[in-house]
C-alpha positions in Angstrom: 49.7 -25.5 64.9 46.9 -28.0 64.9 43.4 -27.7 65.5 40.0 -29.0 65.6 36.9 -28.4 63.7 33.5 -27.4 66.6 30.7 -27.5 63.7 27.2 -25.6 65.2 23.5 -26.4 64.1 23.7 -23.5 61.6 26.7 -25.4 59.8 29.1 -22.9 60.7 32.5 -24.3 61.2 34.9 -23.2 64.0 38.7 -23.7 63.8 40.5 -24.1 67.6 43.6 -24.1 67.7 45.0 -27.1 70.2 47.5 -26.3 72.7 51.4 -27.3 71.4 53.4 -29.4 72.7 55.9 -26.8 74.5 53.1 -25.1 76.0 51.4 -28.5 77.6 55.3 -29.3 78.7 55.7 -25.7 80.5 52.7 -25.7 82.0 53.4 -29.3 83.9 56.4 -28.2 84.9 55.0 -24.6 86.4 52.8 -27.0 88.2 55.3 -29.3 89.4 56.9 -25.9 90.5 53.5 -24.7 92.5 53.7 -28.6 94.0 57.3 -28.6 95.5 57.0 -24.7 96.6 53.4 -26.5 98.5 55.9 -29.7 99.6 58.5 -27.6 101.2 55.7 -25.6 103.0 54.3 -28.8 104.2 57.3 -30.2 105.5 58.2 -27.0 107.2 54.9 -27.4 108.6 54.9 -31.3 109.9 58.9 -31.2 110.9 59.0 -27.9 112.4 56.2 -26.6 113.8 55.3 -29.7 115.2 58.6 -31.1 116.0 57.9 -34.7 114.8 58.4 -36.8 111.9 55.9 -38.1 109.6 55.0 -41.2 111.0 54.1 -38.8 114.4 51.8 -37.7 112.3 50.3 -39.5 110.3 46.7 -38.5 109.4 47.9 -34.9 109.3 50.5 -36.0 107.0 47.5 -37.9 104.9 45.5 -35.2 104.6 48.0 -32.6 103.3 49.4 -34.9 101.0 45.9 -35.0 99.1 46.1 -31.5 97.8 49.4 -32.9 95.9 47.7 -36.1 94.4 44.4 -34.2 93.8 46.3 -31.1 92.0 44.7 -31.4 88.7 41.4 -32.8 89.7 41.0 -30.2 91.9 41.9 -27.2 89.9 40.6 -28.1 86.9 37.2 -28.6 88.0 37.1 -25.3 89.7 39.0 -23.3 87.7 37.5 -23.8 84.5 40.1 -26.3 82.9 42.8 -25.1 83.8 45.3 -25.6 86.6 48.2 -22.6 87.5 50.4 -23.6 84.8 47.4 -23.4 82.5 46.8 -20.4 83.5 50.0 -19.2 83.3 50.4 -20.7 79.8 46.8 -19.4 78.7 45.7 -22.8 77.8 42.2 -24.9 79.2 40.7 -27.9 79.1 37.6 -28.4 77.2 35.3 -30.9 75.4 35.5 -31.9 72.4 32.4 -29.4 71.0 34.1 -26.4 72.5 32.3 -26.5 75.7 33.0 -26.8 79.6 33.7 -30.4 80.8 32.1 -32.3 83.5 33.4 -33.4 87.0 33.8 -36.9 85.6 35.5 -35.6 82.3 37.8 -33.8 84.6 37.6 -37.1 86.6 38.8 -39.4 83.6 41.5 -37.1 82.4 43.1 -37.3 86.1 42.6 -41.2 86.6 44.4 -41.9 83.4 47.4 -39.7 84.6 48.9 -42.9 86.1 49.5 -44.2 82.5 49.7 -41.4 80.8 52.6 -39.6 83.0 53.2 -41.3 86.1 54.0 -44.7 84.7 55.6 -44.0 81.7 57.1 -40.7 83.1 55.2 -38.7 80.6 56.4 -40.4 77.9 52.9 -41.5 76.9 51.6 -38.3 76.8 54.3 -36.6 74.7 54.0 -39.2 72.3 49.6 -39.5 71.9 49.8 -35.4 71.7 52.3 -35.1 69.2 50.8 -38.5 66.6 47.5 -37.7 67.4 47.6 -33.9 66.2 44.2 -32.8 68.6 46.1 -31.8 71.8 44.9 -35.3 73.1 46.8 -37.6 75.4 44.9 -40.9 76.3 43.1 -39.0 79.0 41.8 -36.8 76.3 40.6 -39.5 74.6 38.8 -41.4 77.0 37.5 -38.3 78.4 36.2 -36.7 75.2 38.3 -33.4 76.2 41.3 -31.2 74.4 44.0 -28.6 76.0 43.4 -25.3 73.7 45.0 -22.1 73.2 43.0 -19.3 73.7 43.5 -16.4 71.7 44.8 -18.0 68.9 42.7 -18.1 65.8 41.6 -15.3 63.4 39.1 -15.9 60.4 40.2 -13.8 57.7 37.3 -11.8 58.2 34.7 -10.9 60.8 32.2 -9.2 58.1 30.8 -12.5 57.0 29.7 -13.0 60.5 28.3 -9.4 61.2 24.5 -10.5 60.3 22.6 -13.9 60.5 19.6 -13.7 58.0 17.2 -16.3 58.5 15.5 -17.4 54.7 11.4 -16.6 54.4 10.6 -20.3 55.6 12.4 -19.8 58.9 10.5 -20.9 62.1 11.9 -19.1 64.8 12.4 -21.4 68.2 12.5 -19.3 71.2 9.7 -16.7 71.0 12.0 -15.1 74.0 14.3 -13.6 71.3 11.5 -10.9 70.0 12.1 -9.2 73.5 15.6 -8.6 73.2 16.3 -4.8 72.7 18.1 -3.6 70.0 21.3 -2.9 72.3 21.1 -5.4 73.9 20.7 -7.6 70.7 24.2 -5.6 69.3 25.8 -6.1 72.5 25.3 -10.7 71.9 26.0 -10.0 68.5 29.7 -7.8 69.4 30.7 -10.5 71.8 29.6 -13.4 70.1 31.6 -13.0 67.1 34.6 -11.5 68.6 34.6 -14.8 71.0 34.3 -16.6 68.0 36.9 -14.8 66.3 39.6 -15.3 68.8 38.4 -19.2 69.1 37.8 -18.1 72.6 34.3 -20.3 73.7 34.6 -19.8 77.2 33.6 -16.1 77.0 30.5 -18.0 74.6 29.4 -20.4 77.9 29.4 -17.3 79.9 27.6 -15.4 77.2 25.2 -18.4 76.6 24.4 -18.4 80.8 23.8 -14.6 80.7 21.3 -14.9 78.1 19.2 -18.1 79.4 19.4 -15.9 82.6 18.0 -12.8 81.1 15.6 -13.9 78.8 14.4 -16.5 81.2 15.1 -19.6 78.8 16.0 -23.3 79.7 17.5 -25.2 76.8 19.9 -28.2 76.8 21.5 -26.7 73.5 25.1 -26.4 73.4 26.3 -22.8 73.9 27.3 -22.3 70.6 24.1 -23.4 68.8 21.8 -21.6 71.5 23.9 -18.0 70.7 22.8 -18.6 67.3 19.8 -19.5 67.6 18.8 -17.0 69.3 20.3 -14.2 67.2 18.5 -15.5 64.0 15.2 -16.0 66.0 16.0 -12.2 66.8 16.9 -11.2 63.6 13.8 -12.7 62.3 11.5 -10.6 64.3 12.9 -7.7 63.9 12.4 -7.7 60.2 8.8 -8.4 60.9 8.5 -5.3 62.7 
């Protein structure tokens, strides 16, 4: 399977794995399933409940029909990436650096569906995704995203991550980080890794919003360079202790 490389400030390398082929097929065609299961209920709606056609009704029938052309756009921007076949397939939608995309990422991906799938019935897609390698169609692309697989990767090891020693001429850069207790500290350190372990960096987002929330920090570093960060700048006062 193919992946990408996210590098963080500290030079560390993470492999993510990109989401195949099969799964980005299955997963459009659960949604296409969750669409004409919403159709038929629409229909149902318009021609029987209301005993009239479509054109009796036509700014009803306008603004039910927008929850089938806004599908993706919708769910991926409040779900996190990911739509119910993404779900269903445990794959998402991220950037490039392994971290949650903006409305107008989301935006981008879904305006370019009209080439990518509509107009060349998907062919397109199939056919950036498997020559470009990064689980990118030409949405992707323009968007600066990638479909992952969560769950995926395993370094051979997690004992070269279990400790982040800063050298003597380390300046620490959020003074924040000597407060941590020593649980809590462990706690970062247990999820961290494990997240990075498993190539799962939405559980490091989440993890990077607790911590800004707890220790009171505001810092416009990505997620997986603030993490650590701030465990080195911990790490660093607690052997000056």
């Amino acid at each position: 399977m193919d992946s990408f490389q996210i590098e963080t400030a500290q030079n560390i390398q993470i492999s993510q794995q990109v989401a195949g082929i099969g799964d980005r097929v299955l997963a459009f065609i659960i949604d296409l399933l969750v669409i004409f299961i919403y159709y038929l209920v629409f229909v149902y709606f318009i021609l029987i409940n209301m005993q009239g056609s479509f054109s009796d009704h036509y700014w009803l029938t306008f603004v039910l029909t927008l929850p089938i052309m806004l599908y993706s756009l919708l769910l991926e921007t409040f779900f996190n990436g990911q739509t119910v076949g993404k779900m269903a397939l445990n794959i998402r939608v991220v950037k490039r650096d392994g971290t949650q995309p903006a409305f107008s990422n989301y935006l981008i991906r879904w305006l370019l569906r009209i080439l990518d799938i509509l107009l060349s019935s998907g062919g397109l897609a199939v056919l950036m995704i498997m020559v470009g390698g990064k689980g990118q169609r030409l949405g992707d692309l323009a968007a600066g995203t990638a479909v992952i697989k969560e769950g995926l990767y395993r370094p051979p090891s997690l004992e070269k991550f279990s400790k982040i020693v800063p050298d003597s001429n380390y300046q620490p850069v959020f003074l924040e980080a000597g407060g941590l207790k020593d649980q809590d500290a462990l706690n970062i350190r247990k999820i961290y890794y494990n997240a990075k372990a498993k190539g799962n960096h939405n559980v490091i987002v989440k993890l990077h919003h607790k911590i800004t929330e707890m220790l009171q920090i505001k810092t416009d570093m990505k997620p997986i360079d603030f993490v650590e960060t701030i465990l080195t700048d911990y790490q660093y006062f607690s052997e000056r202790e």
